[in-house]
MDAnalysis code that builds the backbone (N, CA, C; Angstrom):
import MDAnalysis as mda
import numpy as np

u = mda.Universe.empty(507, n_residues=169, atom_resindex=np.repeat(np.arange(169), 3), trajectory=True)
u.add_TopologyAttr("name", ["N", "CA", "C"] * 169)
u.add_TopologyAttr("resid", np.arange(1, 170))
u.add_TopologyAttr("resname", ["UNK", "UNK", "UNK", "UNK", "UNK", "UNK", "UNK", "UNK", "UNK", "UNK", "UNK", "UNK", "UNK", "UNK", "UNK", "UNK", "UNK", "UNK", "UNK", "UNK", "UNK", "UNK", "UNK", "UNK", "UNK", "UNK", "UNK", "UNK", "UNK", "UNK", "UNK", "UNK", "UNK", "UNK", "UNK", "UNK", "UNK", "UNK", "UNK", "UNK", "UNK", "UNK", "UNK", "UNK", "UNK", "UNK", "UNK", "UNK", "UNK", "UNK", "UNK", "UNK", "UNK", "UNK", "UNK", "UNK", "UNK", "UNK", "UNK", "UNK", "UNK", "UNK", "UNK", "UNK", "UNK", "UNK", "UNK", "UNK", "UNK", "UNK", "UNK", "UNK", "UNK", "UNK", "UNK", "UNK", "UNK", "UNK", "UNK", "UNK", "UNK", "UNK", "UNK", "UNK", "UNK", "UNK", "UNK", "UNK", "UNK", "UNK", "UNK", "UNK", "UNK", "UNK", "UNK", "UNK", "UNK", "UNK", "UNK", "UNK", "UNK", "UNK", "UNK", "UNK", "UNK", "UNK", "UNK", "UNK", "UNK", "UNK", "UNK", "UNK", "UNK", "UNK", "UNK", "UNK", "UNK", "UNK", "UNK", "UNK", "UNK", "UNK", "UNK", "UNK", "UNK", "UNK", "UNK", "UNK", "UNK", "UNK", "UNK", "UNK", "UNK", "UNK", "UNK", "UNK", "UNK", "UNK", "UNK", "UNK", "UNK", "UNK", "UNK", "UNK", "UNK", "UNK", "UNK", "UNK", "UNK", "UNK", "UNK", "UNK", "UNK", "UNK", "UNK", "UNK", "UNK", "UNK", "UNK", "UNK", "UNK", "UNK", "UNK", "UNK", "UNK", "UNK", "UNK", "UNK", "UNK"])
u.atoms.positions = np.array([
    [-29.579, 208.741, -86.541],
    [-29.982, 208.955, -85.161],
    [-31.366, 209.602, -85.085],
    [-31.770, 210.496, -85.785],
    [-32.774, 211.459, -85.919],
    [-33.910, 210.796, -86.649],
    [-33.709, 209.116, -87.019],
    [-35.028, 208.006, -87.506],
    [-35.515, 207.402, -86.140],
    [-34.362, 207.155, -85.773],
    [-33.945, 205.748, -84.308],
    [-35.098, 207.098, -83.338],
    [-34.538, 208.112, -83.382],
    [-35.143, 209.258, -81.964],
    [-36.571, 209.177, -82.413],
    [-37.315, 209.229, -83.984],
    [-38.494, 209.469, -84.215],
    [-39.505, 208.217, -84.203],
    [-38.663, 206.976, -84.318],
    [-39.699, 205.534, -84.282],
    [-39.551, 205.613, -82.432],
    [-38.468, 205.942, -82.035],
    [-38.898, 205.829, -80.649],
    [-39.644, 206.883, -79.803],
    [-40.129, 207.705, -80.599],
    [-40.726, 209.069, -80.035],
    [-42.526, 208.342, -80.148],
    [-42.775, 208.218, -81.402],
    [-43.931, 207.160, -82.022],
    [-44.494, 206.545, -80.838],
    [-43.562, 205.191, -80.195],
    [-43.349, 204.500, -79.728],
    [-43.844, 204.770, -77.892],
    [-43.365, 205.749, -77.709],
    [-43.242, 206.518, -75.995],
    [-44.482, 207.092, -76.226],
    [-45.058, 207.340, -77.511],
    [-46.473, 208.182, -76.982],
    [-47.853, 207.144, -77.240],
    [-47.559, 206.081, -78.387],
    [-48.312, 204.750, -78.409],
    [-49.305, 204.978, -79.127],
    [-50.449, 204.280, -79.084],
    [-51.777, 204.749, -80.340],
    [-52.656, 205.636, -79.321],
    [-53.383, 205.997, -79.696],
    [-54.033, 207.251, -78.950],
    [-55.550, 206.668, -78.545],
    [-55.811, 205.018, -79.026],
    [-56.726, 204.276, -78.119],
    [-56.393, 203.523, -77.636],
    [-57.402, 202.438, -76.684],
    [-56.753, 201.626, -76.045],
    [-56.833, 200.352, -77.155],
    [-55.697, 200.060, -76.614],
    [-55.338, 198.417, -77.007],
    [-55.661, 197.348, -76.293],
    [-56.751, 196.156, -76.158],
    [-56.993, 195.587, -75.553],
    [-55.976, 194.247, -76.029],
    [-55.939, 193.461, -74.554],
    [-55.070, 192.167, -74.768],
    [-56.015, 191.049, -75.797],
    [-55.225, 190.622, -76.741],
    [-55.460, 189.556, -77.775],
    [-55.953, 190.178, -79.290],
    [-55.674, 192.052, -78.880],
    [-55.838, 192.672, -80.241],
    [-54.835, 192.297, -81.144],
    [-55.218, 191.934, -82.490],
    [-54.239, 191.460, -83.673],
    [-53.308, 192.626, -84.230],
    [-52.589, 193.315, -84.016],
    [-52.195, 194.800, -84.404],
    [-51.163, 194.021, -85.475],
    [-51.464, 194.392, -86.833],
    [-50.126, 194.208, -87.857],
    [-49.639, 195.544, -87.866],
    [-48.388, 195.149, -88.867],
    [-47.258, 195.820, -88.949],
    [-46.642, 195.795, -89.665],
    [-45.456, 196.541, -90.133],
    [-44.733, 196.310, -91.491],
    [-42.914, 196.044, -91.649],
    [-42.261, 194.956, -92.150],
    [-41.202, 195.331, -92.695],
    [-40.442, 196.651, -93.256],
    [-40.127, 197.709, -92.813],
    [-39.600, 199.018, -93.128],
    [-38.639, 198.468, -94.668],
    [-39.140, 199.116, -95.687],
    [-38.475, 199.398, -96.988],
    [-38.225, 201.151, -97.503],
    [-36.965, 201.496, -97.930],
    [-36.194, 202.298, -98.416],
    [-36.814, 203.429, -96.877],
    [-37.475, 204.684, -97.243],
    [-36.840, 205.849, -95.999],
    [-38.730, 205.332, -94.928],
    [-39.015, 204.365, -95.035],
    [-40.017, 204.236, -94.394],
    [-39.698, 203.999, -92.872],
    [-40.479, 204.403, -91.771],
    [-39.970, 204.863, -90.558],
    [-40.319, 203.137, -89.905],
    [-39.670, 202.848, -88.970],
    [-39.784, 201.526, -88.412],
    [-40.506, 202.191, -86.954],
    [-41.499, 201.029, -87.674],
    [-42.462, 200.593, -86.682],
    [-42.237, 199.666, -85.492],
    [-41.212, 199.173, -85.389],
    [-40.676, 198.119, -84.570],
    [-41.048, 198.470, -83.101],
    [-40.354, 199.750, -82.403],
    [-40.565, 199.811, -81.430],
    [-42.254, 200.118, -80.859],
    [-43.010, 200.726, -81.423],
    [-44.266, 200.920, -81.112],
    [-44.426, 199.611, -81.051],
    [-44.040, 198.635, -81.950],
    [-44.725, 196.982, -82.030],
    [-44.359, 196.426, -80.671],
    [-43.370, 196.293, -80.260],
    [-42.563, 195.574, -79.340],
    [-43.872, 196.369, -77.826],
    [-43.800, 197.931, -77.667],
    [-44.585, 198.263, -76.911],
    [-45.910, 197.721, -76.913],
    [-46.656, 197.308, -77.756],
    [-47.636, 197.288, -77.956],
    [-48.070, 195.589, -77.604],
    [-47.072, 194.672, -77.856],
    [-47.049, 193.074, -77.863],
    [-46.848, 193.219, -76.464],
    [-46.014, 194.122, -75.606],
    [-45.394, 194.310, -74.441],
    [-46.711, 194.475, -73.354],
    [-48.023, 195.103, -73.895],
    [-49.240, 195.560, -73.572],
    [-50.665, 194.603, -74.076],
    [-49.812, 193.405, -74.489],
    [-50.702, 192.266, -75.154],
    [-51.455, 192.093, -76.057],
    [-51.169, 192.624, -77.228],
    [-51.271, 192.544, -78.138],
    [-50.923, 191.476, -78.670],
    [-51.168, 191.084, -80.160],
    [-50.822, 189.889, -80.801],
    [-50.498, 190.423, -82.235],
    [-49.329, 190.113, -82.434],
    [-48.566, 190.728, -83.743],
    [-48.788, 190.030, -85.187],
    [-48.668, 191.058, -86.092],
    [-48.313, 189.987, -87.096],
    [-47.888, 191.425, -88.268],
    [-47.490, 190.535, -89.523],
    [-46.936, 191.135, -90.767],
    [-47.437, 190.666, -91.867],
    [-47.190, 191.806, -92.829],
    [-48.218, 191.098, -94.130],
    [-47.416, 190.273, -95.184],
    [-47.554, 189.830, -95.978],
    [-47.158, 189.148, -97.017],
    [-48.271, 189.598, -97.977],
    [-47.325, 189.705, -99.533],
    [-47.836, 189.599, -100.304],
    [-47.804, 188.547, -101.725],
    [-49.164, 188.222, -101.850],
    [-49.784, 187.083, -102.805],
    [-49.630, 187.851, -104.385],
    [-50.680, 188.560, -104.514],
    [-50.668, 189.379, -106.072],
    [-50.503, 190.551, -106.448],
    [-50.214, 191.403, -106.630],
    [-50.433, 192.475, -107.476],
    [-52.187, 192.318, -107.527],
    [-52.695, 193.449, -106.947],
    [-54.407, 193.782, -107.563],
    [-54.687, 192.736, -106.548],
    [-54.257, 192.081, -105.156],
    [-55.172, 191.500, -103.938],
    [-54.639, 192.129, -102.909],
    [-55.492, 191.502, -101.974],
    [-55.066, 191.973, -100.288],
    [-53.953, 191.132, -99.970],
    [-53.295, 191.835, -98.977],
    [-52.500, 191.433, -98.145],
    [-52.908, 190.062, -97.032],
    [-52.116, 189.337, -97.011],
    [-52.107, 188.285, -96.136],
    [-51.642, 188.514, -94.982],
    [-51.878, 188.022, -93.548],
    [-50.942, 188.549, -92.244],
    [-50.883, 187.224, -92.274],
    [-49.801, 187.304, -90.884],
    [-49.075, 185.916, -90.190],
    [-49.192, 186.582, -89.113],
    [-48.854, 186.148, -88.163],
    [-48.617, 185.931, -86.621],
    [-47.205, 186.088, -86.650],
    [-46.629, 186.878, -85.839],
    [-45.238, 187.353, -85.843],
    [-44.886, 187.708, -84.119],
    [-43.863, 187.119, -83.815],
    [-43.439, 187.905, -82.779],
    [-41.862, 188.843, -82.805],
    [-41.712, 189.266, -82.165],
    [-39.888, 190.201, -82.675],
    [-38.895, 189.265, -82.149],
    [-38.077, 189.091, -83.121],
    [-36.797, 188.203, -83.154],
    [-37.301, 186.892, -84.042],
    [-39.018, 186.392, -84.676],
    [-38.477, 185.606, -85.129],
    [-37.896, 186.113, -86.541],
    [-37.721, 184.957, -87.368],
    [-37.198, 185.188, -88.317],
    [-37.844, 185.200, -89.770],
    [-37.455, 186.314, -90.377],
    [-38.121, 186.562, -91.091],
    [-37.072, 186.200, -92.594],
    [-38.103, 185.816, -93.617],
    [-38.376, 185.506, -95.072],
    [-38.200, 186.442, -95.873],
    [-37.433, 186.993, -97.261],
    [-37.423, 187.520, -98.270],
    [-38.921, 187.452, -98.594],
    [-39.433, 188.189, -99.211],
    [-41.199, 187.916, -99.925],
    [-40.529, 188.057, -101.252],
    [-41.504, 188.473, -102.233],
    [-41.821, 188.695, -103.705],
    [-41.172, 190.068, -103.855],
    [-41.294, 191.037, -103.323],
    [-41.259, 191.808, -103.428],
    [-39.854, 192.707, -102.713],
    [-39.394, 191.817, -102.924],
    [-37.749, 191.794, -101.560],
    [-38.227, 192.419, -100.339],
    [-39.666, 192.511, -99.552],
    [-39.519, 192.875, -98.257],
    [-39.774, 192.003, -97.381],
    [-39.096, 191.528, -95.735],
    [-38.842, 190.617, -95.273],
    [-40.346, 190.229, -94.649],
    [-40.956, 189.499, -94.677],
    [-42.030, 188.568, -94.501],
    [-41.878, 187.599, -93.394],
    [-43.212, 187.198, -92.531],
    [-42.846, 185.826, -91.905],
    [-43.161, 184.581, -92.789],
    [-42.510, 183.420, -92.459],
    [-42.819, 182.342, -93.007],
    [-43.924, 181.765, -93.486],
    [-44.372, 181.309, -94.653],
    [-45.714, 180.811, -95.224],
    [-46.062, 179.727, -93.855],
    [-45.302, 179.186, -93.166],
    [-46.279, 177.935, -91.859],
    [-46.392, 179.067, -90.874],
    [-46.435, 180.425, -91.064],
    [-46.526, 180.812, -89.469],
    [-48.436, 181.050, -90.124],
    [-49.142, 181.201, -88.887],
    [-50.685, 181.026, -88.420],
    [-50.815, 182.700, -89.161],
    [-52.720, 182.354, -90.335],
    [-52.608, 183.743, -90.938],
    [-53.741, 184.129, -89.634],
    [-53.655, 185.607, -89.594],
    [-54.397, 186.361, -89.370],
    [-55.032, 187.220, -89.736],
    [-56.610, 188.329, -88.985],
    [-56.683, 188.920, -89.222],
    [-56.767, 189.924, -88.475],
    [-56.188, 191.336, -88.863],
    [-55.848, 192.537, -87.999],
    [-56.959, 192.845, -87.308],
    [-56.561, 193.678, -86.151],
    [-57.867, 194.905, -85.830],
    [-57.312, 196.251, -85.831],
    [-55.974, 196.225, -86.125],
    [-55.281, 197.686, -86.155],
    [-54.309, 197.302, -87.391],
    [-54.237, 197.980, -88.360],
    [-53.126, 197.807, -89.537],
    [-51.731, 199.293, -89.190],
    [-50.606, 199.073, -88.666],
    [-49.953, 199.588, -88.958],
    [-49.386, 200.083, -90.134],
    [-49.224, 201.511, -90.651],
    [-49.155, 201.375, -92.359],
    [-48.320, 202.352, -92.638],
    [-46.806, 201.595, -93.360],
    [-46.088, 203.141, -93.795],
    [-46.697, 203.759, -94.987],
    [-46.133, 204.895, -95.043],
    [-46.080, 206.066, -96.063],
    [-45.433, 206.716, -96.957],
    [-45.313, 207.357, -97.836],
    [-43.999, 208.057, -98.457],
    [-44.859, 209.449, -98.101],
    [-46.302, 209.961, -98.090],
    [-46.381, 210.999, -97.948],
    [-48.288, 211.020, -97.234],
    [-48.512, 211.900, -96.847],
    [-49.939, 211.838, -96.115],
    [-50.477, 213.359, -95.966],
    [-52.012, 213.540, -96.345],
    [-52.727, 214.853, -95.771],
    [-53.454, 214.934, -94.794],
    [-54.135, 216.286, -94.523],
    [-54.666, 216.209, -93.286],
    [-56.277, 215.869, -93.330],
    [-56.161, 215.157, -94.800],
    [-57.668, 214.126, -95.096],
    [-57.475, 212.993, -94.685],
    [-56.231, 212.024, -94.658],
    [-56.509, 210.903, -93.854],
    [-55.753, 210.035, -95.017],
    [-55.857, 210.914, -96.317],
    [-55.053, 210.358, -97.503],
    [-53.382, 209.595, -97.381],
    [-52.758, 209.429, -98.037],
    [-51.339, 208.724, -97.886],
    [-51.655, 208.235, -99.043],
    [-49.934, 208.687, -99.588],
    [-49.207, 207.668, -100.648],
    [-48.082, 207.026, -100.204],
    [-48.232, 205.628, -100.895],
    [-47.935, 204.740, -100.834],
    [-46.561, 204.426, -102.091],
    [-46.194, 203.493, -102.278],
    [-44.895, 203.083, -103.472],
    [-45.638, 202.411, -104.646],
    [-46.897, 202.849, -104.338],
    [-48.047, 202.384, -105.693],
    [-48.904, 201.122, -106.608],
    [-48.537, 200.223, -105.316],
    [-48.872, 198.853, -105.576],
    [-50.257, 198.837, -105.157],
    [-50.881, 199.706, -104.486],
    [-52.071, 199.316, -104.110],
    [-52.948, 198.412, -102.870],
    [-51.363, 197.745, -102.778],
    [-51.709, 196.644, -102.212],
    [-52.815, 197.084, -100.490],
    [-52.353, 198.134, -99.674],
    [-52.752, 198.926, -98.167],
    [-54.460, 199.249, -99.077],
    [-54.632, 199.547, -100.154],
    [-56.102, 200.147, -100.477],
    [-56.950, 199.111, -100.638],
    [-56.466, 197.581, -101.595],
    [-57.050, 196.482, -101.895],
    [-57.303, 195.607, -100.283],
    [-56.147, 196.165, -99.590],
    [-56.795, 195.108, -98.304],
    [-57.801, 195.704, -97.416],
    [-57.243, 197.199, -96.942],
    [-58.239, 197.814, -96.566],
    [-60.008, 197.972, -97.167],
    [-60.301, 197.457, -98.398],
    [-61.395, 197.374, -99.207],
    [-61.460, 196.536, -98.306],
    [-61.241, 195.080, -99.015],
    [-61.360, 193.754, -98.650],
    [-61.995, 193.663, -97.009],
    [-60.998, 193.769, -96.155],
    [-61.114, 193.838, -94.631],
    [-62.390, 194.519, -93.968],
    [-62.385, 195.711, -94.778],
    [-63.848, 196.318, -94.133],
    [-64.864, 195.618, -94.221],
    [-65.303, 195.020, -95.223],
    [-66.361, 194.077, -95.959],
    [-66.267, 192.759, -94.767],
    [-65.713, 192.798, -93.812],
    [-65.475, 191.626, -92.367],
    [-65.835, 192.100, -91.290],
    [-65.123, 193.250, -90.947],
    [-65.568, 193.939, -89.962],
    [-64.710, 195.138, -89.891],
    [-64.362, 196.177, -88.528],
    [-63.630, 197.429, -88.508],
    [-62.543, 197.361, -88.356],
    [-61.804, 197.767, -89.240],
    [-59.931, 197.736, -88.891],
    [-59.475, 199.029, -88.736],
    [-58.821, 199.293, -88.203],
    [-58.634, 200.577, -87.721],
    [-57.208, 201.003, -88.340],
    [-57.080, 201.861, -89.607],
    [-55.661, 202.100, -90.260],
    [-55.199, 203.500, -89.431],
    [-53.887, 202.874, -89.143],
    [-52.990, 203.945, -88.275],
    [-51.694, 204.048, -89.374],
    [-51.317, 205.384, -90.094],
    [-50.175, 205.526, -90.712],
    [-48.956, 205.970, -89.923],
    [-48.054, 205.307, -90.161],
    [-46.545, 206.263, -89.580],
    [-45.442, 206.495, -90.230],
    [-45.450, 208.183, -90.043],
    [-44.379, 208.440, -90.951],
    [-43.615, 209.624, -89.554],
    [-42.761, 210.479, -90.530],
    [-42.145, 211.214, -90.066],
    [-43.072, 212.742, -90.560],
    [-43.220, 213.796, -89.821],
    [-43.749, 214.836, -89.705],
    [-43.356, 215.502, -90.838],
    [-41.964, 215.584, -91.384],
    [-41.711, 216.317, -93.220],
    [-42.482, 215.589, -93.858],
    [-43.433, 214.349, -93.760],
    [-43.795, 213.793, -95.007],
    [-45.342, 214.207, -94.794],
    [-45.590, 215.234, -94.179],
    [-47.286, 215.720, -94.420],
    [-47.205, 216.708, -95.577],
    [-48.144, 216.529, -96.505],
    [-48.346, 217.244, -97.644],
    [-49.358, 218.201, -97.836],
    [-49.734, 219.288, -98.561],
    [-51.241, 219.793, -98.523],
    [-52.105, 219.159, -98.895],
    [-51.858, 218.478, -99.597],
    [-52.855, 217.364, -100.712],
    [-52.319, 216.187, -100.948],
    [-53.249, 215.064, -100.869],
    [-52.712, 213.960, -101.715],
    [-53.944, 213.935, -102.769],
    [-53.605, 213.152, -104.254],
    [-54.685, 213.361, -104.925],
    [-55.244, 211.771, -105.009],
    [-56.144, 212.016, -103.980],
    [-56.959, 210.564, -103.471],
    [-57.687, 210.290, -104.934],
    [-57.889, 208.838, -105.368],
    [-58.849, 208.562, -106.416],
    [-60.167, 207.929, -105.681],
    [-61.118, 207.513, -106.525],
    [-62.513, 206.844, -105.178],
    [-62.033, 205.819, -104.360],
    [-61.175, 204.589, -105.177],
    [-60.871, 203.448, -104.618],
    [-59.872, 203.744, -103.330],
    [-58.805, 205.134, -103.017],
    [-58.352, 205.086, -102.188],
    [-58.791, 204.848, -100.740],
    [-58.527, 204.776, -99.699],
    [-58.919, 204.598, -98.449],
    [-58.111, 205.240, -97.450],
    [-58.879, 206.194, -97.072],
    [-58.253, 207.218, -95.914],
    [-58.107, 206.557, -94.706],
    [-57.170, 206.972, -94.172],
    [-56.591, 206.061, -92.723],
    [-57.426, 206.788, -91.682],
    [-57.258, 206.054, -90.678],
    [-58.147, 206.977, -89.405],
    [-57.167, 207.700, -88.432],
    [-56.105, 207.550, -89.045],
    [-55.084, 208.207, -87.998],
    [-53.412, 208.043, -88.861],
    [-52.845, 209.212, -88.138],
    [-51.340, 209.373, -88.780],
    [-50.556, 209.359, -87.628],
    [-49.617, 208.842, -87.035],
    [-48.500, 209.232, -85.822],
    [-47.210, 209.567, -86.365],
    [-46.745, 210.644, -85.842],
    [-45.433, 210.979, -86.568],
    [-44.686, 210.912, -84.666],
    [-43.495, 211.831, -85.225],
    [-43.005, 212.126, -83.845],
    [-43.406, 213.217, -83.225],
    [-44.181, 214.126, -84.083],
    [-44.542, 215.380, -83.640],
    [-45.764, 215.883, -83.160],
    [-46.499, 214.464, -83.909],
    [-48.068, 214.607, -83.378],
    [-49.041, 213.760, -83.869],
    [-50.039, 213.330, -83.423],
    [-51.048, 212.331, -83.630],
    [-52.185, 212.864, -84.065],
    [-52.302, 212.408, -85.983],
    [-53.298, 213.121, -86.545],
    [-54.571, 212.068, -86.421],
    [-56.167, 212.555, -85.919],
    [-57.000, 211.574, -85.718],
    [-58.066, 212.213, -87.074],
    [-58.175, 211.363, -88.000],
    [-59.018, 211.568, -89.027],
    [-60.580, 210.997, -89.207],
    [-61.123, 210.313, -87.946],
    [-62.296, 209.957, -87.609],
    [-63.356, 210.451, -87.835],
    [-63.127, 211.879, -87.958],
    [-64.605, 212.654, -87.776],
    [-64.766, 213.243, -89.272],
    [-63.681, 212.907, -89.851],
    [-63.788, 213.495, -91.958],
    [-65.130, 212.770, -92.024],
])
């Protein structure tokens, strides 16, 4: 009850800029205690947005998006997390929704160590500005994460308790 109260707490307070209609906002399949993003998504498609989810290709590349809306149906990936279909339309984000296992008040976050959120975020910038928003739950802020160069600090954290804006690091 106390996940369900915090993705919908997320959710009721929204991203802390505006979202314009036909923004690409991805998002993620929730794996093991990662907080679901669902309802912020649904708000956010609800406010015209255009959804999608990533898939992953390699180990050591970026992430792929699709075009996703809620209820369709989603695909096992590589990695047992549920994916949209290889024919759905790829995209590219302007907001990356991004879970966490843990985050500082540098903008840092760890991840389950694949790399994969740092290799796309590289990649993506080198196109234009994507704007990484992490969401977790408020126990998972740490004093430190121990960022290496290649990491990539998010520009923002939303928990249920409060909206960290890391813009001005």
């Amino acid at each position: 009850a106390a996940r369900v109260a915090a993705a919908a707490a997320i959710a009721a307070h929204g991203l802390p800029f505006e979202v314009g209609p036909g923004t690409v906002v991805s998002g993620y399949a929730p794996v093991r205690n990662e907080i679901d993003p669902a309802p912020l998504m649904k708000r956010l498609a609800s406010e015209g947005a255009r959804l999608a989810l990533p898939t992953v290709t390699a180990r050591g590349q970026s992430l792929i998006f699709r075009a996703w809306t809620p209820g369709e149906r989603l695909m096992l990936g590589p990695l047992g997390i549920l994916e949209p279909s290889p024919a759905a339309a790829e995209v590219v984000p302007d907001i990356m929704l991004v879970p966490l296992a843990a985050f500082d008040r540098t903008g840092h976050r760890i991840g389950y160590g694949g790399g994969y959120y740092d290799h796309t975020f590289a990649h993506l910038h080198k196109i234009k500005a994507v704007i990484g928003v992490g969401l977790g739950f408020a126990v998972q802020e740490i004093r430190s994460v121990p960022a290496l160069p290649h990491d990539v600090a998010l520009d923002y954290v939303l928990t249920e308790k409060k909206v960290f804006d890391f813009r001005s690091r």
